[in-house]
TORKOL-4160 file (C-alpha; in steps of 0.2 Angstrom, whole numbers, padded with zeros to 4 digits, m for minus):
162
<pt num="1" X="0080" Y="0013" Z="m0057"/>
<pt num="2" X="0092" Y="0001" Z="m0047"/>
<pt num="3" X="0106" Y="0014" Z="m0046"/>
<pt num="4" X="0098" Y="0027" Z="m0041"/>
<pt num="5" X="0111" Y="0037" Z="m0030"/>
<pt num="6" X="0107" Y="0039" Z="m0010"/>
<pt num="7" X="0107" Y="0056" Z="m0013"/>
<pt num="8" X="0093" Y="0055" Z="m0022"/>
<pt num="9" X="0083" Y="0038" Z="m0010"/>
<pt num="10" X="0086" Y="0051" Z="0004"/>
<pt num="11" X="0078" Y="0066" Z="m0006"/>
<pt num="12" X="0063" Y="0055" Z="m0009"/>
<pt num="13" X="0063" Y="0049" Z="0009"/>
<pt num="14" X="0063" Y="0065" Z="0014"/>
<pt num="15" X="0047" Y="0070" Z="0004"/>
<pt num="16" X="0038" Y="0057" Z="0010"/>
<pt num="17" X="0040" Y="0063" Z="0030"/>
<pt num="18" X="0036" Y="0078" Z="0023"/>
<pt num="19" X="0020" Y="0072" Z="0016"/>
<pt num="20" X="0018" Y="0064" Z="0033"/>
<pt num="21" X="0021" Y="0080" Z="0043"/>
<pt num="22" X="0009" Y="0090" Z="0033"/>
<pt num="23" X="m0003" Y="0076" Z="0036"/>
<pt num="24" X="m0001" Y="0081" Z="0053"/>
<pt num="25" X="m0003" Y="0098" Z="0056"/>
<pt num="26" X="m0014" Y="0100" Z="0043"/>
<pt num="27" X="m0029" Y="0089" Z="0052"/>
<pt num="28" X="m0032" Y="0074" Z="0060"/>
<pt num="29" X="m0025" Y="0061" Z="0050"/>
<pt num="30" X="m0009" Y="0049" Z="0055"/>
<pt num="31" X="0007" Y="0053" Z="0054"/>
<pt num="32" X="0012" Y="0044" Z="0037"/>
<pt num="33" X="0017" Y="0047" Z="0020"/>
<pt num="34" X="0024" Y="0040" Z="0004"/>
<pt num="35" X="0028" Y="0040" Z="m0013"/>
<pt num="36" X="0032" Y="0030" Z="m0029"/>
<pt num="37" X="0046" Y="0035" Z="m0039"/>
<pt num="38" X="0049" Y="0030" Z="m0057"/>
<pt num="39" X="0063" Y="0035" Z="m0068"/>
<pt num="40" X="0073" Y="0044" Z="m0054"/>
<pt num="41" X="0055" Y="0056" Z="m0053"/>
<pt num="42" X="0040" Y="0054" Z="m0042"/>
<pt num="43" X="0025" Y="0049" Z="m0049"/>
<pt num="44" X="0012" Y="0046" Z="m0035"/>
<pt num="45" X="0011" Y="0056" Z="m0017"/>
<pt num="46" X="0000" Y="0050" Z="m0002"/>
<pt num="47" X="m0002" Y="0054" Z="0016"/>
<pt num="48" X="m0013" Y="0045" Z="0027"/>
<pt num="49" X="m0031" Y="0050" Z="0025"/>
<pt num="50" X="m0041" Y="0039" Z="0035"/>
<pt num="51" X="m0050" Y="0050" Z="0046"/>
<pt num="52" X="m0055" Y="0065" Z="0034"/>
<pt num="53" X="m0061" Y="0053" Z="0020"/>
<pt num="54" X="m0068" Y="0038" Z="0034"/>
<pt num="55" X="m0060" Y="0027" Z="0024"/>
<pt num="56" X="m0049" Y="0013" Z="0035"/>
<pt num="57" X="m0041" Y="0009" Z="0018"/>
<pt num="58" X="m0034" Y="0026" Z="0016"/>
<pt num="59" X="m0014" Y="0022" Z="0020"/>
<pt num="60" X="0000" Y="0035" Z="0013"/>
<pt num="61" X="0007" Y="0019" Z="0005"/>
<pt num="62" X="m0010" Y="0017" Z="m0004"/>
<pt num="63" X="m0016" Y="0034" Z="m0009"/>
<pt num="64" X="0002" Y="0035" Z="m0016"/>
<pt num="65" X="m0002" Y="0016" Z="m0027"/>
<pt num="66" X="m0017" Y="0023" Z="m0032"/>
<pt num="67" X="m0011" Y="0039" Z="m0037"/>
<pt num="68" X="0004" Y="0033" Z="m0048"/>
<pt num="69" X="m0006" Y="0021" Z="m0056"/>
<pt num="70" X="m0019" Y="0036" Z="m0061"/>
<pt num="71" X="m0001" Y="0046" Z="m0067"/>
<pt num="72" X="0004" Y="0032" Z="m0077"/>
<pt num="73" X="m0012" Y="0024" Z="m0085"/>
<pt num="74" X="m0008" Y="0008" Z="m0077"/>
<pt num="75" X="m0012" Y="m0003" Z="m0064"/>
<pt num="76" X="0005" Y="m0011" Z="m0063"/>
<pt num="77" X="0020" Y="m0001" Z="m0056"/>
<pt num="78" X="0035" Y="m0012" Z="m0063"/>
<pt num="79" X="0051" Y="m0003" Z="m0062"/>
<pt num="80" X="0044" Y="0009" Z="m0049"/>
<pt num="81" X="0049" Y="0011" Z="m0029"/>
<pt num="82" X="0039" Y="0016" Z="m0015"/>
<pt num="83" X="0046" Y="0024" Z="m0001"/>
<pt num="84" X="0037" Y="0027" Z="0014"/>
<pt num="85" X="0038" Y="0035" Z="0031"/>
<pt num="86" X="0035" Y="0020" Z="0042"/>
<pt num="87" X="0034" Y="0000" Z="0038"/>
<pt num="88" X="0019" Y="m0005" Z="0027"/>
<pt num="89" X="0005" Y="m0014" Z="0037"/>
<pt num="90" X="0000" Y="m0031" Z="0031"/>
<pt num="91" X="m0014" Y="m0023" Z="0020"/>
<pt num="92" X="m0001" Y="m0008" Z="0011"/>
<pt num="93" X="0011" Y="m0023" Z="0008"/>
<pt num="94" X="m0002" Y="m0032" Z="0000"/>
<pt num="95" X="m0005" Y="m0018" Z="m0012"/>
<pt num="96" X="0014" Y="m0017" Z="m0016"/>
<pt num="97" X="0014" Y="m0033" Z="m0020"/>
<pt num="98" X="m0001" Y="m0032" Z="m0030"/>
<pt num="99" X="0003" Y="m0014" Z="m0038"/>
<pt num="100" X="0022" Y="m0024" Z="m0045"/>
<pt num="101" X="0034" Y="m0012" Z="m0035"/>
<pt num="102" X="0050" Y="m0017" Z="m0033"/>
<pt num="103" X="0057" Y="m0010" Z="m0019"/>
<pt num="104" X="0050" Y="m0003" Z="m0002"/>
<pt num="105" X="0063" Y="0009" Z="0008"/>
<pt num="106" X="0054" Y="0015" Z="0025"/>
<pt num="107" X="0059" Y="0024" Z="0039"/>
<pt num="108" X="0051" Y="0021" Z="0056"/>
<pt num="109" X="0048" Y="m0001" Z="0058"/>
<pt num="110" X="0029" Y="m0006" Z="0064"/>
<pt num="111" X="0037" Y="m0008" Z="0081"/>
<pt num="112" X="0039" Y="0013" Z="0081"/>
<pt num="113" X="0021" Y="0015" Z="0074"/>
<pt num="114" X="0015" Y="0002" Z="0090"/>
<pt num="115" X="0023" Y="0012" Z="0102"/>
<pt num="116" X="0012" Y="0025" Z="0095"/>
<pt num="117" X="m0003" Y="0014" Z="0094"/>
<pt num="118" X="m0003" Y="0010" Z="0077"/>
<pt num="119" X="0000" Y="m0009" Z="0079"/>
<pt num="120" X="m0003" Y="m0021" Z="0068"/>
<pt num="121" X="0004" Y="m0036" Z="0079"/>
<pt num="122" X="m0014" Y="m0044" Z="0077"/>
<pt num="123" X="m0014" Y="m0044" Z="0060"/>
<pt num="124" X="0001" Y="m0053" Z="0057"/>
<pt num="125" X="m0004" Y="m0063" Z="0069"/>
<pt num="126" X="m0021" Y="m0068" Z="0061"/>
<pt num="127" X="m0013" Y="m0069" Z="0044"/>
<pt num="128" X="m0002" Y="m0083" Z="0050"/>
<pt num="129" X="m0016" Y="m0095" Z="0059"/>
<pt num="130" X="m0027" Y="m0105" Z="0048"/>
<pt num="131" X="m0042" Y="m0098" Z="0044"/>
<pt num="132" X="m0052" Y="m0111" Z="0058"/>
<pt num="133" X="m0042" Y="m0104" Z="0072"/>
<pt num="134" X="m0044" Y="m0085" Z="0064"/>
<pt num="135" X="m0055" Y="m0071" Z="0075"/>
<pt num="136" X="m0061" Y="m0066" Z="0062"/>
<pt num="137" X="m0076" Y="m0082" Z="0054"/>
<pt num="138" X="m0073" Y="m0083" Z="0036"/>
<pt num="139" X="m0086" Y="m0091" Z="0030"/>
<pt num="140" X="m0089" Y="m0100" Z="0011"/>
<pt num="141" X="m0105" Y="m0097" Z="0003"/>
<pt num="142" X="m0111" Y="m0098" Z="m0015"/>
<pt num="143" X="m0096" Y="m0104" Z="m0023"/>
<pt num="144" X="m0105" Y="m0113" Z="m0038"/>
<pt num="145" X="m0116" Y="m0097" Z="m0041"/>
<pt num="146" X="m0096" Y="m0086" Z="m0039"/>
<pt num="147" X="m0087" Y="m0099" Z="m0053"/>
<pt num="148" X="m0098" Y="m0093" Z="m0066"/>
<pt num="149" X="m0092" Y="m0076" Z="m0066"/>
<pt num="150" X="m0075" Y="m0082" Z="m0065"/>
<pt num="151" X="m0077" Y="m0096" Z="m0078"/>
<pt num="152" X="m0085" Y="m0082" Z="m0090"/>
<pt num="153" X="m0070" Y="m0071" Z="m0087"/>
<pt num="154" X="m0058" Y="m0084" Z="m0090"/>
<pt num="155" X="m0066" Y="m0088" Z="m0107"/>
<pt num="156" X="m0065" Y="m0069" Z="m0113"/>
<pt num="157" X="m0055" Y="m0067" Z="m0127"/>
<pt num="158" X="m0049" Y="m0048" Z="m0123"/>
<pt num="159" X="m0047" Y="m0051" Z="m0105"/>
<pt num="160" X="m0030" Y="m0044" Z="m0098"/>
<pt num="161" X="m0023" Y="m0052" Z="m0082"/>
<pt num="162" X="m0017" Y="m0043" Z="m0068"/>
């Protein structure tokens, strides 16, 4: 997968701008799309849906995770790319990492999508302040009652880590 020609990196590119166009004129949802390629071959397609299904976490890059993951039996995507018309937010990055991708290509940077109003400045912001100084409380409750579940988990014999 590492050598896949640019030939090839810009006809997938060029698929998922496509995906993010049709988005476009085909509702209401944002203007992104993506897809994760495997084996030189596309194996999951997303475009925003957000607005049609009310779902904030409905992001090209995720529906097109979520999607390859179905298409593969697997919730690892090891070996697989994702390229994707703008810059993953801090929430689609987290998914990649999560989902085992190797390699994000993108088009637009987050500071295009904030000139749009897609900005995602405070979320990086957040991310980086302890959680005292977040906007967002966090509060810790029930972590006695929580640890059993993960203690019982843990001393599964046929548990599979992910």
């Amino acid at each position: 997968m590492n050598n896949v020609g640019e030939t090839m990196k810009r006809e997938f590119m060029d698929e998922a701008v496509r995906l993010s166009l049709e988005s476009v004129r085909g509702g209401t949802d944002g203007p992104f799309g993506a897809v994760v390629v495997k084996d030189n071959r596309i194996v999951g397609r997303g475009s925003n849906q957000v607005i049609s299904t009310n779902d904030p976490t409905a992001h090209a890059e995720i529906i097109a995770i979520r999607d390859a993951c179905r298409n593969l039996g697997s919730c690892h995507l090891c070996g697989a790319e994702i390229y994707t018309s703008c810059e993953p937010c801090p929430m689609c990055l987290a998914a990649i990492y999560w989902a085992q991708l190797e390699r994000v290509y993108y088009a637009l940077t987050r500071q295009d999508a904030a000139a749009m109003g897609f900005d995602d400045a405070l979320i990086y912001t957040e991310l980086s302040l302890p959680i005292p100084k977040r906007r967002l409380p966090l509060h810790q409750l029930a972590r006695d009652a929580a640890l059993v579940a993960l203690r019982e988990w843990n001393d599964k014999p046929d548990r599979k880590l992910y």
